[in-house]
Structures are given as C-alpha cells and as structure tokens.
C-alpha positions as CSV (number, residue, x, y, z in Angstrom):
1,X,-49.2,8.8,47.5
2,X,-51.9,11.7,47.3
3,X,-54.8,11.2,48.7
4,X,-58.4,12.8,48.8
5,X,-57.8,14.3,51.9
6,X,-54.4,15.7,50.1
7,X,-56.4,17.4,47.5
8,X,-59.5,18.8,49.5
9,X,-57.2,20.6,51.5
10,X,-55.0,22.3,48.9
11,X,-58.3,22.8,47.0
12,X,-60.4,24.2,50.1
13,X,-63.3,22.2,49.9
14,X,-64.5,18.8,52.4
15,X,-63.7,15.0,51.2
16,X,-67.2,14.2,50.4
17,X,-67.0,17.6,47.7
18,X,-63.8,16.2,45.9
19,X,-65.3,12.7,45.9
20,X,-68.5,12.9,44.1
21,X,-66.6,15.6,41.8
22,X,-63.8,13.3,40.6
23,X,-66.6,10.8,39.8
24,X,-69.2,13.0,38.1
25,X,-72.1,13.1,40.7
26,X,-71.4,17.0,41.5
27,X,-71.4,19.7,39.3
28,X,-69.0,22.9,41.5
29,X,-68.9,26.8,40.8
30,X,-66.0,27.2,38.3
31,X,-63.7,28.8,40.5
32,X,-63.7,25.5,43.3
33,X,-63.3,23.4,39.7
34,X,-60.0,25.7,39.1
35,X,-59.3,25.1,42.8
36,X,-59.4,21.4,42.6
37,X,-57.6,21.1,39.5
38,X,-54.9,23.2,40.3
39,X,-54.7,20.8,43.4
40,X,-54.7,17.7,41.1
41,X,-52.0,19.3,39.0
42,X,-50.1,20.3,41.7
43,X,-49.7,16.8,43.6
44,X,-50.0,14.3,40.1
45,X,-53.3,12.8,41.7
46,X,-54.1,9.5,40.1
47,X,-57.4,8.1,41.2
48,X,-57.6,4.5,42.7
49,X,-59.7,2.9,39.8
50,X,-60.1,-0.3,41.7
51,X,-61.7,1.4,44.3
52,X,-63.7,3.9,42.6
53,X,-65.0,0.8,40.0
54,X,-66.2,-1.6,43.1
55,X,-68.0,1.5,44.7
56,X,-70.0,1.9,41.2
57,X,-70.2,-1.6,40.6
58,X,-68.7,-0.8,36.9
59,X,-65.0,-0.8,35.9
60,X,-65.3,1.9,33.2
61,X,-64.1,-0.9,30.9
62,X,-65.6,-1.9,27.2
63,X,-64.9,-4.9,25.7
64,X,-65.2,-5.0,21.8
65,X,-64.7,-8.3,20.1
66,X,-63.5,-8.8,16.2
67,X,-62.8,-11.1,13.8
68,X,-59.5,-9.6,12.7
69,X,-58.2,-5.7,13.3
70,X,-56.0,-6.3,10.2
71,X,-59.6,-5.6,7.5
72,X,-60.1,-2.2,6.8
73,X,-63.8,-2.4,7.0
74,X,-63.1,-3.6,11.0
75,X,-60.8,-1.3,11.6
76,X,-62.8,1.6,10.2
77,X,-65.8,0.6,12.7
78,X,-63.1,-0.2,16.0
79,X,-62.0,3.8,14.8
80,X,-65.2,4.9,15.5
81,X,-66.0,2.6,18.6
82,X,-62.9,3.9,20.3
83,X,-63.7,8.3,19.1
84,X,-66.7,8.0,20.5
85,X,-66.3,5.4,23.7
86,X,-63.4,7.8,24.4
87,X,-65.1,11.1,24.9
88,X,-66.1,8.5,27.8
89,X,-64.4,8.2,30.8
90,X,-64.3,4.2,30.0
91,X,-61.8,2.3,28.8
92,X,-62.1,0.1,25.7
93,X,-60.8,-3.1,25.1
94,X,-60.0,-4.9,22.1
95,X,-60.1,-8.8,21.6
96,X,-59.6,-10.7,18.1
97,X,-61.0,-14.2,17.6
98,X,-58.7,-14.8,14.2
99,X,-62.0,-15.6,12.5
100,X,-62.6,-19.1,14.7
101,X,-65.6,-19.5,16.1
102,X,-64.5,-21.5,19.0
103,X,-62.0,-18.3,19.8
104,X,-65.4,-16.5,19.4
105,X,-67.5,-18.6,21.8
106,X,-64.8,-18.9,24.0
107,X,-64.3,-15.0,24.3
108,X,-67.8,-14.2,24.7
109,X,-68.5,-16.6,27.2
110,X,-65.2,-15.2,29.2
111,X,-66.4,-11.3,28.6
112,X,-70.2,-12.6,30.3
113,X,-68.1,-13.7,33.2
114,X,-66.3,-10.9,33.9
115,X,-66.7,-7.6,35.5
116,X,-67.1,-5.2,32.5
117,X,-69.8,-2.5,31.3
118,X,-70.6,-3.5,28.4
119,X,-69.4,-5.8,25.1
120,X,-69.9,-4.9,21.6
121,X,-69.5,-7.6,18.9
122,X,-68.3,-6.9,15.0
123,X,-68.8,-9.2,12.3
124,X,-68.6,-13.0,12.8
125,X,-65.9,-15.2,12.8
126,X,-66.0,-18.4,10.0
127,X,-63.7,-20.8,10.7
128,X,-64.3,-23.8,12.1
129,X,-67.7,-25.7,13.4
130,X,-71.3,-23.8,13.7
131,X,-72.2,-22.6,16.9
132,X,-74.6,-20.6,18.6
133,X,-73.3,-21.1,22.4
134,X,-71.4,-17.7,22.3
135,X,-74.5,-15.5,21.1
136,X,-76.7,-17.7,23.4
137,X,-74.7,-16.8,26.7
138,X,-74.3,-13.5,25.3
139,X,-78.5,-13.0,24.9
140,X,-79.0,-14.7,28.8
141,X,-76.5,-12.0,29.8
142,X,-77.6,-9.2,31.7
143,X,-74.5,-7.3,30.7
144,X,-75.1,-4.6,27.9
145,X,-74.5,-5.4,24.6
146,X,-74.2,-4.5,20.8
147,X,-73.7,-5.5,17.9
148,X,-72.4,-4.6,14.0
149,X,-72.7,-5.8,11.0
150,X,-73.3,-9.6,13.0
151,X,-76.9,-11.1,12.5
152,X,-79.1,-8.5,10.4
153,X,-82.2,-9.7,12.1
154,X,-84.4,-9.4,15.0
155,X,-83.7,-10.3,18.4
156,X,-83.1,-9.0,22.0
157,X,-79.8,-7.8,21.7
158,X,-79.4,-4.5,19.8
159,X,-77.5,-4.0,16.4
160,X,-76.6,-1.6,14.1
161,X,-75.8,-2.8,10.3
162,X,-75.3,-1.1,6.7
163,X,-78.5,-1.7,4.5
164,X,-76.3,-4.5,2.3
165,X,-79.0,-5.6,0.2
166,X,-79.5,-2.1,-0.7
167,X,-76.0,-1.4,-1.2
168,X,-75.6,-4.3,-3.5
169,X,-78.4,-3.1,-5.2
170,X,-77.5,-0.4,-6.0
171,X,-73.7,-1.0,-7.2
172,X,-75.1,-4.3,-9.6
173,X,-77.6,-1.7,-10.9
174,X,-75.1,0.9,-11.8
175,X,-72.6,-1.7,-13.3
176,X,-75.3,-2.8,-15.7
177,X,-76.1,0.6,-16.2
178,X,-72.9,1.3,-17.2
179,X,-72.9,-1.5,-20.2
180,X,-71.9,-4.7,-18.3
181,X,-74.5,-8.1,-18.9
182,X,-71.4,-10.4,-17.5
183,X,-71.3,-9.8,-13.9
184,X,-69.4,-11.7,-11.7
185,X,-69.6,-11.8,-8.1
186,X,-67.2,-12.7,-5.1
187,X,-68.7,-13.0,-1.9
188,X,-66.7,-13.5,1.6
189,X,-68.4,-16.0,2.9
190,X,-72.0,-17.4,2.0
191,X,-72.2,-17.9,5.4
192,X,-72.4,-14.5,6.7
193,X,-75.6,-13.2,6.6
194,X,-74.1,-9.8,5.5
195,X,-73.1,-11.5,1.9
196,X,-76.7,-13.1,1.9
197,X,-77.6,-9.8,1.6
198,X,-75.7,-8.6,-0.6
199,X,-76.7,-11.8,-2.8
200,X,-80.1,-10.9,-2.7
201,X,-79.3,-7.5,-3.9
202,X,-77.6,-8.6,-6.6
203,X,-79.8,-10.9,-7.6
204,X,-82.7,-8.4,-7.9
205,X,-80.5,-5.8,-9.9
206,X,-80.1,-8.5,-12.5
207,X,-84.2,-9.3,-12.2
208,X,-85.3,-6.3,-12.7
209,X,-82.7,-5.7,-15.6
210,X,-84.3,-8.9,-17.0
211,X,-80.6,-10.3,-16.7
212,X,-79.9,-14.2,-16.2
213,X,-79.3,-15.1,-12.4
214,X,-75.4,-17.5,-13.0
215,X,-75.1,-19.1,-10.2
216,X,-71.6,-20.6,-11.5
217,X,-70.6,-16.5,-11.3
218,X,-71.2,-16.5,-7.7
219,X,-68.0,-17.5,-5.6
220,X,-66.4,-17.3,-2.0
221,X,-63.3,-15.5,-2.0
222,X,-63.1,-16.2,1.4
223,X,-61.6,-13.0,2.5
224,X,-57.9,-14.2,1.2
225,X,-55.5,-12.9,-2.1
226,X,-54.8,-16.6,-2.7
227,X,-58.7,-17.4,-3.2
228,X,-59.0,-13.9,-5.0
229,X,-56.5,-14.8,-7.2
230,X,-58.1,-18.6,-8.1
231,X,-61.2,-17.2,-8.5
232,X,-60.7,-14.1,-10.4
233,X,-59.0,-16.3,-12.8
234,X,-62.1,-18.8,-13.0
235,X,-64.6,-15.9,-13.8
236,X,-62.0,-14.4,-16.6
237,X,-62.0,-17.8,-18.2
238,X,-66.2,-17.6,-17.8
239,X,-66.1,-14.4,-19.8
240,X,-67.5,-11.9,-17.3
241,X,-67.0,-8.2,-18.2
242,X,-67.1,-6.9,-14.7
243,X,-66.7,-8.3,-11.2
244,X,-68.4,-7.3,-7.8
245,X,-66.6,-8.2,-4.9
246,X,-68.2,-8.2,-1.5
247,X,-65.5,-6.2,0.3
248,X,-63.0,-3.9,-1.0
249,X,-59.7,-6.0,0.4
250,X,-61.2,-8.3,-2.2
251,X,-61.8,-5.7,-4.8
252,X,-58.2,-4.8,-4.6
253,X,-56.8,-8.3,-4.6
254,X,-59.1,-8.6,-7.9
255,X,-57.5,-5.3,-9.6
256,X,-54.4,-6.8,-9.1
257,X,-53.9,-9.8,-10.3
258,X,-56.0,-8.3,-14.0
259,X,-53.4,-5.6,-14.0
260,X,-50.9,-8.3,-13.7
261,X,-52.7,-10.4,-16.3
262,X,-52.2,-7.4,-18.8
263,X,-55.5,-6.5,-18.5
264,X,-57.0,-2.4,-18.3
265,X,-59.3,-1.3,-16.0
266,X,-62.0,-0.5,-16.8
267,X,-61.2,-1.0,-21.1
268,X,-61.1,-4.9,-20.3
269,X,-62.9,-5.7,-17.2
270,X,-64.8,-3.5,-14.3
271,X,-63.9,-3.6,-10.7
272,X,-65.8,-3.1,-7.9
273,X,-65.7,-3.2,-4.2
274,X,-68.0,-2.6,-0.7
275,X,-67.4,-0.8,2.3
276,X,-65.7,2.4,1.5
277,X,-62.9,2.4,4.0
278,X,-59.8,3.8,2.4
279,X,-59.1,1.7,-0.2
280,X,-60.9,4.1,-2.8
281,X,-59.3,6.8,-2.0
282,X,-56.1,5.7,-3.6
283,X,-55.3,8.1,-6.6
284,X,-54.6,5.2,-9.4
285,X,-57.7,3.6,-9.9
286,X,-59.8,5.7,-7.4
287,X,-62.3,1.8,-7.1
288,X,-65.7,2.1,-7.6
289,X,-67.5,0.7,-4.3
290,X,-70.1,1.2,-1.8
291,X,-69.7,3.7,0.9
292,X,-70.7,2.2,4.2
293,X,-69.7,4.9,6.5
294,X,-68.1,2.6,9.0
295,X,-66.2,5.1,11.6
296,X,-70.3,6.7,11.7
297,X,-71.4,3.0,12.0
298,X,-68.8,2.3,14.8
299,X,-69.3,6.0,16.4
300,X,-73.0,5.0,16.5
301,X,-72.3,1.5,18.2
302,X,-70.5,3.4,20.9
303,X,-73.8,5.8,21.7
304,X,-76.1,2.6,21.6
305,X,-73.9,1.2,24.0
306,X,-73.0,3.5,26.5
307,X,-76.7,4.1,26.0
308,X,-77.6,1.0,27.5
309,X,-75.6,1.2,30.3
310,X,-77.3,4.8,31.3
311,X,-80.4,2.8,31.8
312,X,-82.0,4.5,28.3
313,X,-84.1,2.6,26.3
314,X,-85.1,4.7,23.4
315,X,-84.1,3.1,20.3
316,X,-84.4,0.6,17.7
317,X,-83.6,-3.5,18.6
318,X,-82.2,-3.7,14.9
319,X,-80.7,-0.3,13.2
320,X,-79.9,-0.3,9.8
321,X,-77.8,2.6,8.6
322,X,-78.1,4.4,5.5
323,X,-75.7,3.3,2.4
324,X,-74.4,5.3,-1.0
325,X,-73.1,4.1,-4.2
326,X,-69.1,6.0,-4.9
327,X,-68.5,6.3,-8.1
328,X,-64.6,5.5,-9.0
329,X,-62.3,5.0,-12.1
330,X,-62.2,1.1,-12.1
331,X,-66.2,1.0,-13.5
C-alpha cells in the first residue's frame, strides 16, 4: 500500500507538504501540484479516510433524510443536494423513512448519535402517531442542520421552503381567471404545513374573487392513485369545472382517470398540479402547475449546510424561495 512517504518522494516535496495538501490546508506552486499528482497517478494513492476523518474530527459524510426518493418533487431536491454537496469533498448519504414517523424519529435520533457533518431533512413523513421527539433531539443537537420544505416557521434550525401560499395563490387565481367558479382542491395531507399553505392560498384567491370558500371541495389525496382516483370521482359528481391538486404526482393521477372517464382536458374539466419537477414537461397535455425550482431549492440546501459547518453564520433562520405560475395545456 502507498503511503505519504511513497508519494513525497516521487513528488520531491517533505511529508508534512503532501499532508496538508491532500487535505486542503496548503495551497502549492502549480508545478509541485503537477509533481504530486503525477505521483498520485503513478502509485493509485487512495487516502486513509478513517484516519484523515478522526484527525479533523469530521467524516466528510452528509446525511439527508426523506420521506420517499420515489416523488418527483423529493427527488428533484435530493438532485440538487447531491450537485452541489458533491463539488464537496463530502460524501452524502441518503436515508428514507417510507413516510412513518416513528422511522422518522428513529433515524434522526440515530444520525444525532453518530459521527457525521451535517443532516439535512426533506418534507415530513405522515404515517402513523404525532411526534416531535425526532425534531426535538434534532434542535438540542449541536450537529449542523437543515431543513426543506419541513416546518415553514421560525425556529433555531435553518430552513429553506417554496413560498406555497403564494404559489397556490397564484395558480387558484389564474384558474378563475381563466373561466372556472368550480374549483376543487386535493391536498396531500392537511397535516403538512406545506398544504396549510397552500389552503390558505387558495382560500384567499377565491376571497378576493368574491368566490364561495367549499369546504366539501377540499380533500386529502393522500399522496396515492387509489385515493386520487376515489376522490377525483367524488368532486366530478360535485360538479367542479377544474381541480387543483397539491402536487403534481397527484395532478397526473387526476388527468388520468378523467381521460379514462371519457372526459377532455381542458373542454370538460381543468387540471392542475404544484412543484414543477418533470411531470409538465411531458408533450401530451404539457400540465399546468407551479414551478418550485426544486434542484435550485435542494442546490441551496446544500450551500446552507456546508455553510454551517464552515463556521458562517450569515443567513436567514427561515428562507423562503421565490415561486412562478407555468402555464400548460390541461387549463
């Protein structure tokens, strides 16, 4: 095996030069940096990461924790995360709770314990019984941490999140603007305080329209086709012209099962979606939804965190990122 001693000979320069080189501490003329990578090409060096991680103290490791990597919106964000963490020289890791919160709590309270740089959370998991034990750990921590798209509030852990309310605004706004008074909406989960948001947008669309609030068009889809499929047919039979749905998975389940009732799109009923992340770009409909921007909202979740573990401290405690209405075929 090659050691340091290998490589500062064949490269011409002492131990201590190679050392604090290889780990960043030393900026050489560019004809020693040929010198030593020539070496390290000519002997395969691999650097002992064990070593080199209980000198620092760090293990170049991120851990990012998700609901489930099979939604596009998630794995738009762990995209970005994992462009930007790996321009890095740290690893990322990439843990899935299958939307239980007890996997959740279980996780974070595992990541607290062990010897990684830093831990960014996205979304929340829904499943099972209410608790606050993972976040709470999580807050006591003194490891550094992020989160997306997870509490939209206040508090001393640092997150980035869309502007949802706005978002939702903005799409009930142009589907009323566009002729529709019948406007239903699916939601994930009325738990998340992501779909509160968007809730609240909606709601104030139809206010200032001077448009009924229905709360009997307001339903959890629940993030599945089977409950898309139930519910969709619930707010046909209700009469509504157009439907909102919270995510665009959803919005696609929706379009669907109308197309397979025999209805058109948008003749018969509007579609709609949130998030933006690669479902509208399909050709036939190109859906109507709300561009999020999540690779730039995972990219920027990245920065914050590797941020934090420089030591800066220049930014926001809650971020909220900017979000545009795209205009598709389905509305």
């Amino acid at each position: 095996m090659t050691t340091l001693n290998d490589l500062a000979k064949i490269a011409q320069v002492n131990v201590s030069t190679i050392s604090r080189y290889l780990s960043g501490e030393l900026k050489v003329t560019p004809t020693t940096e040929a010198r030593i990578k020539d070496a390290i090409a000519q002997t395969n060096y691999q650097p002992n990461l064990l070593a080199r991680s209980l000198r620092k103290g760090q293990t170049d490791t991120v851990a990012v924790l998700v609901p489930d990597v099979y939604q596009i919106g998630i794995s738009g964000i762990i995209a970005g995360i994992d462009k930007r963490i790996s321009s890095s020289s740290k690893t990322l890791m990439i843990l899935m709770t299958g939307n239980s919160r007890k996997r959740e709590t279980d996780a974070i309270r595992e990541l607290c314990h062990r010897r990684i740089d830093g831990i960014i959370i996205v979304g929340k998991a829904f499943e099972g019984e209410e608790s606050n034990q993972g976040i709470e750990a999580l807050e006591s921590a003194a490891i550094p941490r992020v989160l997306v798209s997870r509490n939209f509030a206040r508090s001393n852990i640092v997150e980035i999140a869309p502007d949802q309310e706005d978002g939702a605004f903005q799409l009930t706004e142009h589907l009323i603007g566009c002729g529709y008074r019948k406007i239903g909406l699916i939601l994930g989960s009325r738990q998340h305080p992501g779909d509160t948001l968007k809730l609240t947008g909606y709601r104030k669309a139809l206010q200032e329209h001077s448009l009924e609030y229905v709360e009997d068009l307001v339903m959890e889809g629940l993030y599945t086709t089977e409950n898309i499929n139930r519910i969709v047919s619930k707010l046909l039979d209700k009469g509504v012209d157009a439907i909102f749905c919270a995510t665009d998975t959803m919005a696609i389940s929706a379009l669907q099962y109308v197309q397979f009732a025999g209805l058109s799109v948008p003749g018969d009923i509007a579609i709609a979606g949130y998030g933006g992340g690669g479902w509208p770009d399909m050709p036939i409909p190109n859906l109507t939804t709300v561009d999020v921007h999540i690779k730039e909202l995972g990219s920027t979740a990245g920065n914050l965190l590797l941020d934090i573990i420089d030591g800066k401290d220049d930014f926001a405690m809650m971020n909220i990122s900017p979000v545009h209405l795209k205009i598709g075929t389905t509305t």
